[in-house]
C-alpha positions as CSV (number, residue, x, y, z in Angstrom):
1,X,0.0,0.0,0.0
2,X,3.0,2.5,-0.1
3,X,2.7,4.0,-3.5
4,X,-0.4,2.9,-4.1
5,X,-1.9,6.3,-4.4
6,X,0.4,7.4,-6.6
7,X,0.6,4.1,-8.5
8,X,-3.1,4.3,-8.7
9,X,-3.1,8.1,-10.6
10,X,-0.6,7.0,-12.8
11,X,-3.0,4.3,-13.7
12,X,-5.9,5.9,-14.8
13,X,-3.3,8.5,-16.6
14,X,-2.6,5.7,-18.5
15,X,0.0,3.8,-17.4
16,X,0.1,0.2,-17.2
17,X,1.3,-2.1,-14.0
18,X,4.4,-4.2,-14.4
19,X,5.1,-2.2,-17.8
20,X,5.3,1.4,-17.4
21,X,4.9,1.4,-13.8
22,X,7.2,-0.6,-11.9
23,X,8.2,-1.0,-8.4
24,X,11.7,-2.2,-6.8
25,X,11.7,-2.8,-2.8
26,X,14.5,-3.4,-1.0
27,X,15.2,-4.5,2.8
28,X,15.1,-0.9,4.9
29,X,17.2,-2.4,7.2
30,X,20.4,-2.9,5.2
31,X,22.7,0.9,4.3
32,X,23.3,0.6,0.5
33,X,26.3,-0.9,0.9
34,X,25.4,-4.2,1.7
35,X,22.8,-4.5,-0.9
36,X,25.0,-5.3,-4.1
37,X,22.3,-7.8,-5.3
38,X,19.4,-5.4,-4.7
39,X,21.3,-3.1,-7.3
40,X,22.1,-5.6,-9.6
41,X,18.7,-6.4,-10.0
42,X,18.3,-2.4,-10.4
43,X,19.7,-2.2,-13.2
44,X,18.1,-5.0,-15.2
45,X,15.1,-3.8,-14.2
46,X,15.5,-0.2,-15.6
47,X,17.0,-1.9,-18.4
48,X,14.4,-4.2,-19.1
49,X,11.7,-1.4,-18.9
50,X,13.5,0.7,-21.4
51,X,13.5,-2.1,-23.7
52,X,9.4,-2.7,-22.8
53,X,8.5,1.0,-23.7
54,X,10.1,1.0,-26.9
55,X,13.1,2.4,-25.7
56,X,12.0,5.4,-23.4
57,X,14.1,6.7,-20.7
58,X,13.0,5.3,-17.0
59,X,11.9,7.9,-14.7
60,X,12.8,7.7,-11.1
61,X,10.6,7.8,-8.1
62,X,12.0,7.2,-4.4
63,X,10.6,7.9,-1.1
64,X,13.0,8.6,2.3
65,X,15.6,6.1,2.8
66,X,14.7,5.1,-0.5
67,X,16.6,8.6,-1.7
68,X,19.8,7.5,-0.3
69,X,19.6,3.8,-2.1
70,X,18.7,6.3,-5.3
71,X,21.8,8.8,-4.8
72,X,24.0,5.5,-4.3
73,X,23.3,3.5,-7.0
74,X,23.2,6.9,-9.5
75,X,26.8,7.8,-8.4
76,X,28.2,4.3,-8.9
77,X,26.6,4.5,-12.5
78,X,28.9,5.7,-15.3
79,X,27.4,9.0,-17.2
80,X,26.9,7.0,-20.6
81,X,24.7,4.7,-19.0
82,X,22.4,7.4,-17.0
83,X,22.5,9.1,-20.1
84,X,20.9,6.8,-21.7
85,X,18.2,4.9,-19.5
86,X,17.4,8.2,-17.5
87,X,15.4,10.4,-17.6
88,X,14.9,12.0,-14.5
89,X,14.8,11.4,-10.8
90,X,12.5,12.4,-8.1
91,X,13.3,12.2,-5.0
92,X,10.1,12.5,-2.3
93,X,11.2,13.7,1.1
94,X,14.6,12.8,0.9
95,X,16.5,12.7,4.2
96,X,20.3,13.2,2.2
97,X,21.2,15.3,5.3
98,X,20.5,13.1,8.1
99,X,17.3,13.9,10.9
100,X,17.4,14.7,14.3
101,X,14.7,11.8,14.8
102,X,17.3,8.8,14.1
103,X,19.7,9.6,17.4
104,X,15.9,9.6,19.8
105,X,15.7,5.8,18.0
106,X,19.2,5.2,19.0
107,X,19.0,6.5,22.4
108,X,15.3,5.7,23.3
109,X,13.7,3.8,21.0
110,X,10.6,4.9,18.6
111,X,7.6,3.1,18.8
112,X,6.1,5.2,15.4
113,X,3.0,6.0,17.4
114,X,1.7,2.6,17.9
115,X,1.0,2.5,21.6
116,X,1.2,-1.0,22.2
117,X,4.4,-1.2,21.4
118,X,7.2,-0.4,24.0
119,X,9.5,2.1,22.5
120,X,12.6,0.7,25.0
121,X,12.0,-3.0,23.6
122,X,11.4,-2.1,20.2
123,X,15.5,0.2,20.4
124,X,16.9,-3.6,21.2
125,X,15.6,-3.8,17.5
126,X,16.2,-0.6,16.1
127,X,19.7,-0.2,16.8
128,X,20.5,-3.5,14.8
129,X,19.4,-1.8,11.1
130,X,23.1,-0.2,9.2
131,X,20.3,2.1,8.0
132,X,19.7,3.6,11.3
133,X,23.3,4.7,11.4
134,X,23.4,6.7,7.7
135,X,20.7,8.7,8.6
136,X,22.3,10.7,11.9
137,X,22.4,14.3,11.6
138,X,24.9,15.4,8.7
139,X,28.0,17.5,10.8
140,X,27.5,19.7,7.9
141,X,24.3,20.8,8.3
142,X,24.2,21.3,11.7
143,X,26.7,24.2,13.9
144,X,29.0,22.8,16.2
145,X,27.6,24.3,19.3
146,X,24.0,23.6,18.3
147,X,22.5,20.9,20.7
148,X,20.4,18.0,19.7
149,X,20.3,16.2,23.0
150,X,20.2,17.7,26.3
151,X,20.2,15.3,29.6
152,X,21.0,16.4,33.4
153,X,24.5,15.5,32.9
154,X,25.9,16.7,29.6
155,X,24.5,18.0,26.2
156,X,25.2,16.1,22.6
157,X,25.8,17.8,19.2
158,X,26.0,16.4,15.9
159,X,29.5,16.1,16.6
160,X,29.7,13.9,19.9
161,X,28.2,10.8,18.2
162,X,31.1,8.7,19.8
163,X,30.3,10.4,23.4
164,X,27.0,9.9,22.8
165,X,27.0,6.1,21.9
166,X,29.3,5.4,24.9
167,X,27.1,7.0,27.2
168,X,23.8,5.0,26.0
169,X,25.9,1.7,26.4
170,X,26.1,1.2,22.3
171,X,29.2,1.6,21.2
172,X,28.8,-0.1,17.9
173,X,26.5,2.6,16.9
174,X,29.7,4.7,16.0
175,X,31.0,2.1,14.3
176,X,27.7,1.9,12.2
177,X,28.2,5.3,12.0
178,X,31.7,5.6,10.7
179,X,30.9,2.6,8.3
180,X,28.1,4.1,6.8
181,X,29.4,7.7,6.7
182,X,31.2,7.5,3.5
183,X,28.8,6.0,1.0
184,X,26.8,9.7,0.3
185,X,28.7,12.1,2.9
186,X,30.1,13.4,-0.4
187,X,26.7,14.4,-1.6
188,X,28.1,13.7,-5.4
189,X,25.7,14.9,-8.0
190,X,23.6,12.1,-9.7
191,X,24.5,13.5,-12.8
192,X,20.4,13.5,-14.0
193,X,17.9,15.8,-13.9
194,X,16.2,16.3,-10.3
195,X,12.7,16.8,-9.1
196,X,12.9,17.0,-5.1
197,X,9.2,17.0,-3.7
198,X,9.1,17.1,0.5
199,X,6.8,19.1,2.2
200,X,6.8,21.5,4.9
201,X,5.4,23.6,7.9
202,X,4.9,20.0,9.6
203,X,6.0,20.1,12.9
204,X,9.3,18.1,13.2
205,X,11.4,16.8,15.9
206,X,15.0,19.2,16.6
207,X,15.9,18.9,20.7
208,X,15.6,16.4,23.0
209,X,15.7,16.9,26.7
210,X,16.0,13.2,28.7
211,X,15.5,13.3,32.8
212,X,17.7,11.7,35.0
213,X,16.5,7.8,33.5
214,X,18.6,8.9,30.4
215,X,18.5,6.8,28.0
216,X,15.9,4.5,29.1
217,X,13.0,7.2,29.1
218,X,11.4,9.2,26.8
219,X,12.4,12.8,26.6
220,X,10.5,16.2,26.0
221,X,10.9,17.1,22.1
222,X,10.9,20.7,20.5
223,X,9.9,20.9,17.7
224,X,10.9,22.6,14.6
225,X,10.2,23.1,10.4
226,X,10.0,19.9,8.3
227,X,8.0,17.2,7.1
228,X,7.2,15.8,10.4
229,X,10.2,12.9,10.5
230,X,12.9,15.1,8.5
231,X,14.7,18.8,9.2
232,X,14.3,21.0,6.6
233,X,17.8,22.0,6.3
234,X,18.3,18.2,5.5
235,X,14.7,18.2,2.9
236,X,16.9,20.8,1.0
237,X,20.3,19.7,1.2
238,X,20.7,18.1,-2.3
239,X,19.8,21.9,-3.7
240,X,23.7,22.3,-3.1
241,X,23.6,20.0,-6.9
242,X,22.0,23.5,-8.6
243,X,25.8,24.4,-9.0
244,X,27.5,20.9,-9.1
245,X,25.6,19.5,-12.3
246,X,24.7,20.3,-15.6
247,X,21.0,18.9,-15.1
248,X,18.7,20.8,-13.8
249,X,17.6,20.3,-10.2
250,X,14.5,21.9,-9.1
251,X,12.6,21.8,-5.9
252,X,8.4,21.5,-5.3
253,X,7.2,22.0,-1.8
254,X,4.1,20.9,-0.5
255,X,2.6,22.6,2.8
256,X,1.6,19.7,5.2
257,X,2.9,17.2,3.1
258,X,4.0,15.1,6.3
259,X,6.4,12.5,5.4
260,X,4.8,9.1,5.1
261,X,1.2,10.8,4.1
262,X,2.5,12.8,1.2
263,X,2.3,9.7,-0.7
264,X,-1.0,9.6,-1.2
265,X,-1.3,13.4,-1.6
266,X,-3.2,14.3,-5.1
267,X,-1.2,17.2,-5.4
268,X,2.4,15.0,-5.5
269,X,0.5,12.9,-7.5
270,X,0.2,15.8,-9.9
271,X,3.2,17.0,-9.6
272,X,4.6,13.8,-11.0
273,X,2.3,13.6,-13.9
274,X,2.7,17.0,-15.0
275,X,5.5,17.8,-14.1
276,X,8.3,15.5,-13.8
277,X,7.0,12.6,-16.1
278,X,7.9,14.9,-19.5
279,X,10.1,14.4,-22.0
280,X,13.7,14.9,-22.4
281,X,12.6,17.9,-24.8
282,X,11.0,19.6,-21.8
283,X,13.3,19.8,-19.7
């Protein structure tokens, strides 16, 4: 049911399941690295549906983590063959800079709203996934002196990720970290034309402020601009591309597009359709 709203529009544009339209799921819990055979399949795929609509360029469509898979596999693609089987890529709320959300997983556990789940037993989880690890706050994109976590004791920025995983008792977590790190930290253009879609005035978590149970208790959150699970400085980070590529990169906001829900949001949907599924001519 993830893209089936969008899926759905496209359908009664037109478009035809398993032909035109054409999805490509991968295990969330893995960082791109270990999924060589996921992108193997990636590219027959593309290839295969190039060669099914009489040899039309493939137009990319990722959502979230799914934008860091994207970004991967496009810069570990030489420029002939993007030139040739892409048209375009749109990345949907694309967390390329990291959010604040991922360390309260780490350190507390996330339940996703589903109150019969214990957010502390469900972290034993959580802090397994490589995935976890490549979306932490970008040291980039956030000051050195600006404080994501605040307990009784001491206060964590985006740059005392190795404090901070010693304190909560998991020090592999900066390994994850360090190991993960690399693959898009560069923020390499794709080297295709971009159409970012994320929304915005959603209110999103920025600060957490733990008691003296830290990190086995849930903290107070502030709250800041965003899509409602990613910052907005990390929503607009791949804008840096505008001077790093030839292709054009653009960027269509949608006001209360929260993250997950924007999905099925007619107005994305129309966005794609009009917008981003043109021709190479139009761009």
């Amino acid at each position: 049911m993830y893209y089936v709203g969008l899926v759905d529009a496209l359908v009664a544009k037109g478009y035809t399941r398993n032909v035109s339209v054409r999805g490509a799921p991968f295990d969330f819990r893995l960082a791109p690295n270990e999924a060589g055979d996921f992108f193997k399949k990636l590219v027959a795929l593309i290839e295969e549906t190039y060669q099914m609509n009489g040899n039309t360029k493939v137009v990319l469509v990722s959502h979230s983590l799914g934008c860091v898979y994207t970004l991967f596999f496009l810069n570990h693609q030489d420029q002939a063959w993007k030139d040739k089987f892409i048209q375009s890529w749109a990345p949907i709320a694309s967390p390329l800079g990291g959010a604040t959300k991922i360390l309260r997983l780490y350190v507390s556990g996330d339940n996703f709203g589903v109150w019969a789940v214990d957010s502390i037993k469900a972290r034993m989880a959580q802090r397994t996934y490589p995935s976890s690890a490549i979306l932490a706050p970008v040291q980039s994109l956030w000051d050195k002196d600006e404080v994501i976590i605040s307990t009784p004791t001491r206060n964590y920025t985006a740059y005392d990720y190795h404090q901070l995983y010693n304190d909560i008792k998991f020090p592999i977590g900066y390994e994850l970290w360090k190991d993960t790190k690399p693959l898009i930290s560069a923020m390499e253009p794709p080297g295709v034309p971009v159409f970012s879609v994320h929304g915005k005035d959603v209110p999103t978590e920025e600060h957490y402020t733990y008691d003296a149970d830290f990190p086995d208790v849930q903290p107070t959150i502030k709250y800041g601009d965003g899509d409602g699970t990613v910052n907005m400085r990390s929503l607009k980070y791949l804008l840096k591309w505008k001077n790093e590529q030839k292709q054009p990169v653009s960027e269509f906001e949608i006001s209360g597009g929260e993250h997950l829900e924007i999905l099925q949001n007619a107005t994305l949907h129309n966005y794609i359709i009009n917008t981003v599924l043109q021709t190479d001519d139009k761009l």
